[in-house]
PATILUM-228733 format. One record per residue (C-alpha): residue in one letter; x negated, y, z; chain. Coordinates in steps of 0.2 Angstrom, whole numbers, plus 5000, padded with zeros to 4 digits. Layout:
[r 'a'; [X; Y; Z]; 'A']
...
END
This chain:
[r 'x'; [4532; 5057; 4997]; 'A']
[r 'x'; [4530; 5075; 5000]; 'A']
[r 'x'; [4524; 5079; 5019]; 'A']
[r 'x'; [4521; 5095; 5028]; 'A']
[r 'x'; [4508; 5095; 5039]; 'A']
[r 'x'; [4502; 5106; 5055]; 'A']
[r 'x'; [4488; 5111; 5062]; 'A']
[r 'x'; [4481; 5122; 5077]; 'A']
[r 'x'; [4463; 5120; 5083]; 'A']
[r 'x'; [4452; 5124; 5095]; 'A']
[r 'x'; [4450; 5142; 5090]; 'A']
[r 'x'; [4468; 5144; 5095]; 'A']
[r 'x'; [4472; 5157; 5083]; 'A']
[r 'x'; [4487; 5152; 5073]; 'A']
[r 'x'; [4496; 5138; 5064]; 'A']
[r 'x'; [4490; 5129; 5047]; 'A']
[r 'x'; [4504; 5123; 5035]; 'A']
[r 'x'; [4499; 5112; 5021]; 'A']
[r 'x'; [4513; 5104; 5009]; 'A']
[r 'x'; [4506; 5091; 4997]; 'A']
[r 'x'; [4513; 5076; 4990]; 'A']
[r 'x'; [4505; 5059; 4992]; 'A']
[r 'x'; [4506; 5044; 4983]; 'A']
[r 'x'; [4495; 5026; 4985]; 'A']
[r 'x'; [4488; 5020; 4968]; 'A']
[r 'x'; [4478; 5004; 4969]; 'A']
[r 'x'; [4477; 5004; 4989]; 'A']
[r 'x'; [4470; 5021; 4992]; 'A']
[r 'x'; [4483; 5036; 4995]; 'A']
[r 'x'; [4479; 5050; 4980]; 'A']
[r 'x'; [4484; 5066; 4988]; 'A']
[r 'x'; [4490; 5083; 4977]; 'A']
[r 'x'; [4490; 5100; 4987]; 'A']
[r 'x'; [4509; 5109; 4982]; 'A']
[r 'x'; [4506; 5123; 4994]; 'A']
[r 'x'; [4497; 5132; 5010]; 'A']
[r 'x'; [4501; 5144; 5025]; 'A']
[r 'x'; [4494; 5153; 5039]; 'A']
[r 'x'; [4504; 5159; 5053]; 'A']
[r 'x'; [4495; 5168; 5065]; 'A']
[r 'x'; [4496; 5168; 5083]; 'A']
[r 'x'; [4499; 5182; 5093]; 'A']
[r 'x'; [4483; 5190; 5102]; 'A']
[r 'x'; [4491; 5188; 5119]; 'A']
[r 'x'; [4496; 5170; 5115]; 'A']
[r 'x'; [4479; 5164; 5109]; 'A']
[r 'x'; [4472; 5171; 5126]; 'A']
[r 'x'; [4486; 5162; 5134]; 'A']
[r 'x'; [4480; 5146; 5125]; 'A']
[r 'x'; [4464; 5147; 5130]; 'A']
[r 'x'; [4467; 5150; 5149]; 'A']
[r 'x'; [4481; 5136; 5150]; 'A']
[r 'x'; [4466; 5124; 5141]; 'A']
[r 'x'; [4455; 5128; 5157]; 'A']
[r 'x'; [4466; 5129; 5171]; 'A']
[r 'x'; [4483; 5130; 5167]; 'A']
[r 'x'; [4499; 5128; 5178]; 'A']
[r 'x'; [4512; 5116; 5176]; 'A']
[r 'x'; [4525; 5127; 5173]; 'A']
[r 'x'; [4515; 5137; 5158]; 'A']
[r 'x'; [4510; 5121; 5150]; 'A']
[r 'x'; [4528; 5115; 5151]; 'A']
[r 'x'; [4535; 5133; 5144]; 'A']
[r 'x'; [4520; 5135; 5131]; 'A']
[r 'x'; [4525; 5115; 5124]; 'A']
[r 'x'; [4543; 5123; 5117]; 'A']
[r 'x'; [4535; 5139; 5111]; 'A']
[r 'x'; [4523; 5131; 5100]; 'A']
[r 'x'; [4535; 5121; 5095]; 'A']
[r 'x'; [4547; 5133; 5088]; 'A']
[r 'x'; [4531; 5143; 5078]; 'A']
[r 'x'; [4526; 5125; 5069]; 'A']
[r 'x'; [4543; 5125; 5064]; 'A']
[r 'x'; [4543; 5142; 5058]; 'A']
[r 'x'; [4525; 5137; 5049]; 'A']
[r 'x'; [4532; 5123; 5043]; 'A']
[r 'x'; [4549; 5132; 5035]; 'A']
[r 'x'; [4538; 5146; 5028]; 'A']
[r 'x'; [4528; 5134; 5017]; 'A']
[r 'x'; [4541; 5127; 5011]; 'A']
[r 'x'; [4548; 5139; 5007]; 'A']
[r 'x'; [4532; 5145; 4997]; 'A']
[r 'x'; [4533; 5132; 4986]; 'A']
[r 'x'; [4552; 5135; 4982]; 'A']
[r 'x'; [4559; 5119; 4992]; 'A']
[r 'x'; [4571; 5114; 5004]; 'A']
[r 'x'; [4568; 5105; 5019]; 'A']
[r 'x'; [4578; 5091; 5013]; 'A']
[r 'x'; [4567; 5088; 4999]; 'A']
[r 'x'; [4552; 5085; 5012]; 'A']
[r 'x'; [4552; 5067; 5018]; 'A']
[r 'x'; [4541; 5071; 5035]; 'A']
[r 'x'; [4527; 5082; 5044]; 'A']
[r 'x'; [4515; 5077; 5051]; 'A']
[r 'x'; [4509; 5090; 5069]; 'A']
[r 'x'; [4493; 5087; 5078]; 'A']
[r 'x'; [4499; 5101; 5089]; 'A']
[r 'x'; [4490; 5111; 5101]; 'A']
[r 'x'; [4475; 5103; 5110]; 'A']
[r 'x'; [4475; 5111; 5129]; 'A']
[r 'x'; [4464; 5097; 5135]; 'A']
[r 'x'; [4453; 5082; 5130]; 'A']
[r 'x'; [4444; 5070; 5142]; 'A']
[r 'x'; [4437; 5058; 5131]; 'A']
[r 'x'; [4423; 5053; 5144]; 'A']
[r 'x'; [4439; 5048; 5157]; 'A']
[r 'x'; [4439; 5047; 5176]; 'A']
[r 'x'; [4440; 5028; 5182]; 'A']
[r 'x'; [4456; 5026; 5194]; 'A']
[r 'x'; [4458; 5009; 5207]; 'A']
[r 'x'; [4468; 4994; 5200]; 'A']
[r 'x'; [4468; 5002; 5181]; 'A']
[r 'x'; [4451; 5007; 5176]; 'A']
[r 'x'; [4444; 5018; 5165]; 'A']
[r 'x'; [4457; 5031; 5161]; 'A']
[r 'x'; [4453; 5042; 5145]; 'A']
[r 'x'; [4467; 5055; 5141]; 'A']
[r 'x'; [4472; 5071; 5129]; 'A']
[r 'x'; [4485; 5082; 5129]; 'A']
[r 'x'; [4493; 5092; 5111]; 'A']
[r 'x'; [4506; 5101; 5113]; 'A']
[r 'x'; [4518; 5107; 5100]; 'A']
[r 'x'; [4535; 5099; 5103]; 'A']
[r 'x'; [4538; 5088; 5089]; 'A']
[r 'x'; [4558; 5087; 5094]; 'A']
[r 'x'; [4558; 5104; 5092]; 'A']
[r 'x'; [4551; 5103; 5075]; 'A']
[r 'x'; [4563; 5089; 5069]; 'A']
[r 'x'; [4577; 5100; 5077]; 'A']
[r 'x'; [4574; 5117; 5068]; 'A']
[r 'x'; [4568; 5109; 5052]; 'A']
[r 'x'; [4581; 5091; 5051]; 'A']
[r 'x'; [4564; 5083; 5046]; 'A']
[r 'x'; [4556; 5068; 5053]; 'A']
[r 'x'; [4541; 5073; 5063]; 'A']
[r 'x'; [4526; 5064; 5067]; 'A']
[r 'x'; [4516; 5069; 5082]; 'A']
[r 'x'; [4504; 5065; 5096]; 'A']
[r 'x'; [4492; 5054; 5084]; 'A']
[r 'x'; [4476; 5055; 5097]; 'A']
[r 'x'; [4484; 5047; 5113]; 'A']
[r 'x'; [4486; 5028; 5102]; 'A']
[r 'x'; [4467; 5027; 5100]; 'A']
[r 'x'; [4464; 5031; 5117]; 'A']
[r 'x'; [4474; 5017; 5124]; 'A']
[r 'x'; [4465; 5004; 5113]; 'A']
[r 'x'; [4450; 5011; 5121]; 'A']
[r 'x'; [4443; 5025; 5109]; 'A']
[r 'x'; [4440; 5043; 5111]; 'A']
[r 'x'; [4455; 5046; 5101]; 'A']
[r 'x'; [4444; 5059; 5089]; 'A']
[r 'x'; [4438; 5064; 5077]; 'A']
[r 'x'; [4453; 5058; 5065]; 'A']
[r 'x'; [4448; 5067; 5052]; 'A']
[r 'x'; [4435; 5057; 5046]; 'A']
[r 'x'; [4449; 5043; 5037]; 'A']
[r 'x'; [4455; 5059; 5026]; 'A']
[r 'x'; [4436; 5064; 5022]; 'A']
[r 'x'; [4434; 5047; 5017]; 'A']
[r 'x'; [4448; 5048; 5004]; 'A']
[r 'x'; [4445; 5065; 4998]; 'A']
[r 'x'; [4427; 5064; 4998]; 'A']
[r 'x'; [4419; 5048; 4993]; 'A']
[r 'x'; [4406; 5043; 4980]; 'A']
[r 'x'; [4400; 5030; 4971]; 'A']
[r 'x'; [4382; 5036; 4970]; 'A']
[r 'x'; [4379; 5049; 4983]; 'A']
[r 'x'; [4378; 5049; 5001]; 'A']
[r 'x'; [4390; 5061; 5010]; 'A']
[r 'x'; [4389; 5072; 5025]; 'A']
[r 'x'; [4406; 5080; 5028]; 'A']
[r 'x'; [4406; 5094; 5038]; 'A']
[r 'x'; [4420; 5104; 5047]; 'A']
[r 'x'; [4418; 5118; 5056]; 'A']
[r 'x'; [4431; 5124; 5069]; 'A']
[r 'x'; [4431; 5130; 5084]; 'A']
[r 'x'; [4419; 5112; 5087]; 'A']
[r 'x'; [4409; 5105; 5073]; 'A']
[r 'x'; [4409; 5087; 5067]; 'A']
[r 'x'; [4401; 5076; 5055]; 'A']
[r 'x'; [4407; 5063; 5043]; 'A']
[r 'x'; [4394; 5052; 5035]; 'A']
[r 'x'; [4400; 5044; 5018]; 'A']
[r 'x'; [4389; 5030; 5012]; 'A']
[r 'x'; [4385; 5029; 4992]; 'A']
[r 'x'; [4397; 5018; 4988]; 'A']
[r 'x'; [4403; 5013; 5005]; 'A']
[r 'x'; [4420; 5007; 5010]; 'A']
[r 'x'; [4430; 5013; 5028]; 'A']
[r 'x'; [4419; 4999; 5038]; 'A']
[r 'x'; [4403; 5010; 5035]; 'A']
[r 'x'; [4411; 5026; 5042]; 'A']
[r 'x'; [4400; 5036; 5054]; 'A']
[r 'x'; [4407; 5051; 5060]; 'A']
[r 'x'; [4405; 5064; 5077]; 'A']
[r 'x'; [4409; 5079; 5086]; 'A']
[r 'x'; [4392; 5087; 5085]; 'A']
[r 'x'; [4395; 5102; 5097]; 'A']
[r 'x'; [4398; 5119; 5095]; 'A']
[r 'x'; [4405; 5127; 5081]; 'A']
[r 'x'; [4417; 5145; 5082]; 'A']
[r 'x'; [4423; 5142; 5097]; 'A']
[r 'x'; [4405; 5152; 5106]; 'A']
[r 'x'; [4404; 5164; 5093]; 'A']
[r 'x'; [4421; 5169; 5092]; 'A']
[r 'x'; [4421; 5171; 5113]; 'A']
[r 'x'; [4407; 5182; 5113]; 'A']
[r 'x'; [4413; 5194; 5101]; 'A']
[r 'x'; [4429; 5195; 5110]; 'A']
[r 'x'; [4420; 5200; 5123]; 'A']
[r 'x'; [4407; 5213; 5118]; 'A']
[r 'x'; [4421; 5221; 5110]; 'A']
[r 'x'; [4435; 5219; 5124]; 'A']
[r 'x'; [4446; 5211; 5114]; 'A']
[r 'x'; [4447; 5220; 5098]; 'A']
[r 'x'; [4439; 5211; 5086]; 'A']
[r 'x'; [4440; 5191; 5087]; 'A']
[r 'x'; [4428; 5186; 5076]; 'A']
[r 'x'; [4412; 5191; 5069]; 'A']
[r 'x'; [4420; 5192; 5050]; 'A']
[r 'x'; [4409; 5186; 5037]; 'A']
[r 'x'; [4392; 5183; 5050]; 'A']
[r 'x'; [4389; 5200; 5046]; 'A']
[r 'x'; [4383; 5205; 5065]; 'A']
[r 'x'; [4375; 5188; 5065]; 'A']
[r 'x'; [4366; 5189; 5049]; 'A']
[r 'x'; [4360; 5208; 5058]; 'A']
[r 'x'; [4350; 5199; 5073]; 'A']
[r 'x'; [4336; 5189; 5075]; 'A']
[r 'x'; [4335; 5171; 5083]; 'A']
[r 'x'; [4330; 5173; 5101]; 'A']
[r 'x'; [4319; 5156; 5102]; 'A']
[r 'x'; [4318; 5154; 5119]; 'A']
[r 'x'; [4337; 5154; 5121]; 'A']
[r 'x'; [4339; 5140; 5106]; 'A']
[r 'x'; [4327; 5132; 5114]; 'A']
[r 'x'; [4336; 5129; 5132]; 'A']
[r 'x'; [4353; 5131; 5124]; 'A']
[r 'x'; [4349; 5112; 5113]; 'A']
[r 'x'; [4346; 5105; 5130]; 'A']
[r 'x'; [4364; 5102; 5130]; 'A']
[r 'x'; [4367; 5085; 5138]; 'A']
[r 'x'; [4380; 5083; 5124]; 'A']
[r 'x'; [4369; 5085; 5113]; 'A']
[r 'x'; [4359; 5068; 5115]; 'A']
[r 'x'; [4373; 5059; 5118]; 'A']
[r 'x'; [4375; 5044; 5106]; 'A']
[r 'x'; [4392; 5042; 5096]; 'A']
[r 'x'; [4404; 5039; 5096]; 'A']
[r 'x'; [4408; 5055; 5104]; 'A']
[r 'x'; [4419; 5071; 5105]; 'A']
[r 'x'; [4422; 5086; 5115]; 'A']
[r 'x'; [4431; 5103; 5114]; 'A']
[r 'x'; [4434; 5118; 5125]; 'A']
[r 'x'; [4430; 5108; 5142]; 'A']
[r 'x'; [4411; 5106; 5137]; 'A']
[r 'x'; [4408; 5122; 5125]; 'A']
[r 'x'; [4421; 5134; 5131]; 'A']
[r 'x'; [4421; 5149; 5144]; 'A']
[r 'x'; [4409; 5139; 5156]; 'A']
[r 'x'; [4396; 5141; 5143]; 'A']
[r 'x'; [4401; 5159; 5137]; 'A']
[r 'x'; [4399; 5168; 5155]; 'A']
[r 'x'; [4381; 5156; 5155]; 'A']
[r 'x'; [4376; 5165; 5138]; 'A']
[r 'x'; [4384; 5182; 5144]; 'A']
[r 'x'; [4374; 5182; 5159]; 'A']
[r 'x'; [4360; 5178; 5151]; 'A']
[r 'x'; [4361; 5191; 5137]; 'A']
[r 'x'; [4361; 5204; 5152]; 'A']
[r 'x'; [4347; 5197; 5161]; 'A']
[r 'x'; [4334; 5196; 5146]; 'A']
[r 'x'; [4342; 5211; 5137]; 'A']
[r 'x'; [4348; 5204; 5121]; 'A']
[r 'x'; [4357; 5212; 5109]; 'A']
[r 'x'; [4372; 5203; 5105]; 'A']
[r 'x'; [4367; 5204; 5086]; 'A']
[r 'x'; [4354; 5191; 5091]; 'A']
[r 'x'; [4364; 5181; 5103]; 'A']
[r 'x'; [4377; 5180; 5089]; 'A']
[r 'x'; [4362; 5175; 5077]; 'A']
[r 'x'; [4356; 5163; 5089]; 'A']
[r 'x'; [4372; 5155; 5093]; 'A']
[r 'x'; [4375; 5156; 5072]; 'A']
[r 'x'; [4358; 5146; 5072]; 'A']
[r 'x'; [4362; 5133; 5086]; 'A']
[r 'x'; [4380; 5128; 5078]; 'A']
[r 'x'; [4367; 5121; 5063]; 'A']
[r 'x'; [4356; 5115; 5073]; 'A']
[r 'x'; [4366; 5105; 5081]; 'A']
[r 'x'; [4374; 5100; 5065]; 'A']
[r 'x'; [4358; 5094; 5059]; 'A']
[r 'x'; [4354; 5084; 5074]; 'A']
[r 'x'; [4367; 5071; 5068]; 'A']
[r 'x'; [4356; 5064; 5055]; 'A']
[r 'x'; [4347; 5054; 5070]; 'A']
[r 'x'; [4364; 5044; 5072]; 'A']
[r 'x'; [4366; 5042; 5051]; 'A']
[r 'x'; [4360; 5025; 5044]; 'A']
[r 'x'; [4355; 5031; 5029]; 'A']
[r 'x'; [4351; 5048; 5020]; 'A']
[r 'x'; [4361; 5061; 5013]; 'A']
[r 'x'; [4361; 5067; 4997]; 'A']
[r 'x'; [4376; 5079; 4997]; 'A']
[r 'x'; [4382; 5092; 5012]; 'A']
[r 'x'; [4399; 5098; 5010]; 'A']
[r 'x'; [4404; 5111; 5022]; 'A']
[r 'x'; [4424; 5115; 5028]; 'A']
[r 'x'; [4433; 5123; 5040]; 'A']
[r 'x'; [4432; 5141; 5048]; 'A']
[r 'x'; [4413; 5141; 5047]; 'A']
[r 'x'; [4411; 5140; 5032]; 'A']
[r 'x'; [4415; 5158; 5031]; 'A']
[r 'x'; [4402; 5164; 5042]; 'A']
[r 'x'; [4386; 5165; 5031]; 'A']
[r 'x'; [4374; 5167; 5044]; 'A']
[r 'x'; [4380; 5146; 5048]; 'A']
[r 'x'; [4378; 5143; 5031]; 'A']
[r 'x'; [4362; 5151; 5028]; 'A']
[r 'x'; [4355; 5142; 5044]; 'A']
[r 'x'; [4363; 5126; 5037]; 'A']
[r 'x'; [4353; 5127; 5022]; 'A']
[r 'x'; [4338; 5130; 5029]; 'A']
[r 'x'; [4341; 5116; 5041]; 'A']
[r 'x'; [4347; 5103; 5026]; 'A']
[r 'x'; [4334; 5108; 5013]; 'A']
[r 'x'; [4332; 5101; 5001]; 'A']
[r 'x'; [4349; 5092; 4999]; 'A']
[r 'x'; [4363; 5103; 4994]; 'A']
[r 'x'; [4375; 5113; 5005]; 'A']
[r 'x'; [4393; 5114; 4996]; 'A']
[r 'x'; [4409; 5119; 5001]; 'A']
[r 'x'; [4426; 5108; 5002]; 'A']
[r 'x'; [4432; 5122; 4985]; 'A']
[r 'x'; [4414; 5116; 4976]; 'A']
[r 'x'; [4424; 5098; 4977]; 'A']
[r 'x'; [4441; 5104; 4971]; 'A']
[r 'x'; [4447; 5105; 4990]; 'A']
[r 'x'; [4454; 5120; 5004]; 'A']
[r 'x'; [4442; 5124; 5015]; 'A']
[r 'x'; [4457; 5132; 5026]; 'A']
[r 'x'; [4469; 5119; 5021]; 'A']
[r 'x'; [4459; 5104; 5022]; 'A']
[r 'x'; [4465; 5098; 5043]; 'A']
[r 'x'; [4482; 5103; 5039]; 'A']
[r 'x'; [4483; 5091; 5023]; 'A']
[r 'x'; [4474; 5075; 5034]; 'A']
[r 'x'; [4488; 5076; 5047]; 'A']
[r 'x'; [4500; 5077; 5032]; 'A']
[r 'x'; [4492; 5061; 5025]; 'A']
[r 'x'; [4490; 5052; 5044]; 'A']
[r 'x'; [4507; 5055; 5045]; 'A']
[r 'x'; [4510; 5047; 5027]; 'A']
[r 'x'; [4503; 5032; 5033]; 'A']
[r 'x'; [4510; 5030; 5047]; 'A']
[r 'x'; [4529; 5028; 5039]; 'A']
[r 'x'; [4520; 5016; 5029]; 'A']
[r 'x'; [4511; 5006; 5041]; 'A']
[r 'x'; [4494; 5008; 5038]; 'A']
[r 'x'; [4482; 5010; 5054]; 'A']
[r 'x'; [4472; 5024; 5051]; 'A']
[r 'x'; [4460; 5027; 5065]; 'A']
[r 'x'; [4440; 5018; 5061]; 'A']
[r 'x'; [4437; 5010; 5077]; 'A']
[r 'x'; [4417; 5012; 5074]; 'A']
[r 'x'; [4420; 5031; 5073]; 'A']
[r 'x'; [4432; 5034; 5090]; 'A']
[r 'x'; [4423; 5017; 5100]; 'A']
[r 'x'; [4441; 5011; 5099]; 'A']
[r 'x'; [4445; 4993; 5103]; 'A']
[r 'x'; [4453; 4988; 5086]; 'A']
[r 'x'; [4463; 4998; 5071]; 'A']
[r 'x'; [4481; 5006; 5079]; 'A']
[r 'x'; [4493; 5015; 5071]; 'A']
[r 'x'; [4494; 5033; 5075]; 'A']
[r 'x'; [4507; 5044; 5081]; 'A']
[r 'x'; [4524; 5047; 5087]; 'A']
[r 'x'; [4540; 5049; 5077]; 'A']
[r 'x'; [4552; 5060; 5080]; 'A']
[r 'x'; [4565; 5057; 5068]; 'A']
[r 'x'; [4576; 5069; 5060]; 'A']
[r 'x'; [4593; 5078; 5060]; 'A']
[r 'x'; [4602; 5063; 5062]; 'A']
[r 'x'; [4613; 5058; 5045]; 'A']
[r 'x'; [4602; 5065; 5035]; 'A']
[r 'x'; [4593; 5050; 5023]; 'A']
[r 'x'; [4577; 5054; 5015]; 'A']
[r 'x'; [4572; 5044; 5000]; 'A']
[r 'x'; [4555; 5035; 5002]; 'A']
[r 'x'; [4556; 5035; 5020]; 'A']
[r 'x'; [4553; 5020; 5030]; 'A']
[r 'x'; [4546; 5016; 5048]; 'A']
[r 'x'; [4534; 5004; 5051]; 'A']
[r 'x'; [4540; 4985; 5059]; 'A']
END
């Protein structure tokens, strides 16, 4: 089955589009990457994004649901494209959407209980409409009625891509939030451990945007970072974090690590008269740090890190993650034959696989769910259109 799939995360900076094709062998789905795309967002839209995720207003929400719709559509045509297909030759994409808000920890309402709740937008209808193709969509919101956190979901496609007989994993990815997958040597999906482990871009990123008033959005490369020196008295108070000594399983986003804790640094910065090369460094420093704090949840060691995502770019992370790991070694997703930059797209493209086959594909121990659920939303596709290989599940 070849499947498009989308992804936007919380850096709210553009659109991923991944097209692979995915077959199971023996049980286990074997994934092979056809083609990738970036479309980026527009400066004004990310800022949009950003405030909507804090304290937006209906109306917005409701208008910026369609919008984003029609750019993963255009993502999702554009790749495609790349790879010198039609959309009628793609059996289904798979869209996580647009994360504006993630309560994992839920607020407790009388005569229901605990209620836990997220909200992607994206619109999947709109998707299925511009491209005729069967949509998948809205996979967090499953695993949160049967009690989990509904993230990190990641973690079933790290388990596939990643695994080994012999060595003991930690998967890293690093987006606007970090998290952790740990693979056992050996290990099967039961022995899974896997976490939100705090900040990742998401605090760097706002910081430059701000020392620079908007025209730069990141710190390219670490290079201002890998320019300043750790200001040890602000780690220090910054790994107070209550998130941070938190037990799995766990997630978070731009409600815990977003402008609430960027005006904090900013302030801060001011106050003790710290160049924001070392505030940068700092925060650089803190994303590891808190990266490495995960190992007091692992059952066991690790031999192998393997780093993905947008951080993975920054060297000074890197640097500080290697330092913090020592003496296990710190890869990247392209040391394993994978796309850094691709890698989310393609695991929402294989949890949409799965679900047309009817595989559950959450790991309750991972999101504290109740029990394994099938995850998403389908949204099928221009209507007469059949699609070999394509099935729903009963």
């Amino acid at each position: 089955m070849k499947v498009v799939g989308l992804m936007s995360g919380t850096s709210a900076d553009g659109v991923d589009a991944a097209l692979v094709n995915i077959a199971r062998h023996g049980g286990r789905p074997k994934i092979t990457p056809i083609a990738f795309t970036s479309v980026p967002y527009p400066r004004a839209l990310q800022q949009r994004l950003v405030d909507v995720s804090l304290h937006g207003h209906v109306a917005e929400i409701c208008h910026l649901n369609t919008y984003l719709g029609e750019l993963f559509a255009k993502a999702a045509l554009k790749v495609i494209r790349a790879a010198k297909y039609q959309p009628a030759d793609i059996q289904a994409i798979g869209s996580h959407g647009q994360t504006v808000h993630h309560l994992p920890k839920g607020t407790r309402e009388p005569g229901v209980g605990l209620i836990r709740s997220t909200l992607q937008i994206g619109e999947p209808a709109v998707i299925a409409e511009r491209t005729g193709i069967t949509t998948v969509a809205n996979f967090r919101p499953r695993d949160m009625a049967a009690g989990g956190e509904g993230a990190p979901l990641v973690p079933y496609a790290h388990a596939i891509a990643f695994s080994h007989v012999r060595r003991a994993r930690l998967v890293v990815n690093i987006g606007g939030i970090s998290n952790v997958t740990y693979l056992p040597a050996g290990g099967g999906m039961a022995d899974i451990r896997a976490f939100d482990t705090g900040p990742g871009n998401m605090v760097l990123d706002a910081i430059v945007r701000e020392a620079t008033q908007g025209i730069r959005a990141y710190d390219a490369g670490g290079r201002w970072a890998r320019r300043g020196t750790v200001n040890q008295a602000l780690l220090t108070e910054l790994m107070a974090h209550p998130f941070l000594s938190r037990r799995p399983p766990k997630s978070t986003g731009r409600e815990e690590f977003g402008a609430p804790v960027v005006r904090a640094l900013l302030d801060k910065q001011k106050r003790a008269r710290v160049s924001m090369e070392d505030l940068l460094a700092t925060c650089a420093t803190w994303t590891a740090e808190t990266i490495g704090l995960s190992r007091r949840w692992l059952p066991g060691e690790v031999d192998d890190v393997i780093v993905g995502g947008g951080g993975v770019s920054n060297h000074a992370i890197m640097a500080s993650l290697r330092t913090v790991f020592a003496p296990a070694p710190v890869l990247t997703f392209e040391d394993c034959g994978w796309s850094s930059k691709a890698f989310e797209a393609t695991a929402f493209a294989l949890l949409a696989y799965d679900l047309l086959q009817g595989h559950c594909t959450n790991i309750p121990q991972v999101t504290g769910a109740h029990h394994p659920v099938l995850l998403g939303s389908v949204v099928p596709g221009r209507a007469g259109r059949r699609r070999k290989g394509l099935s729903l599940p009963q």
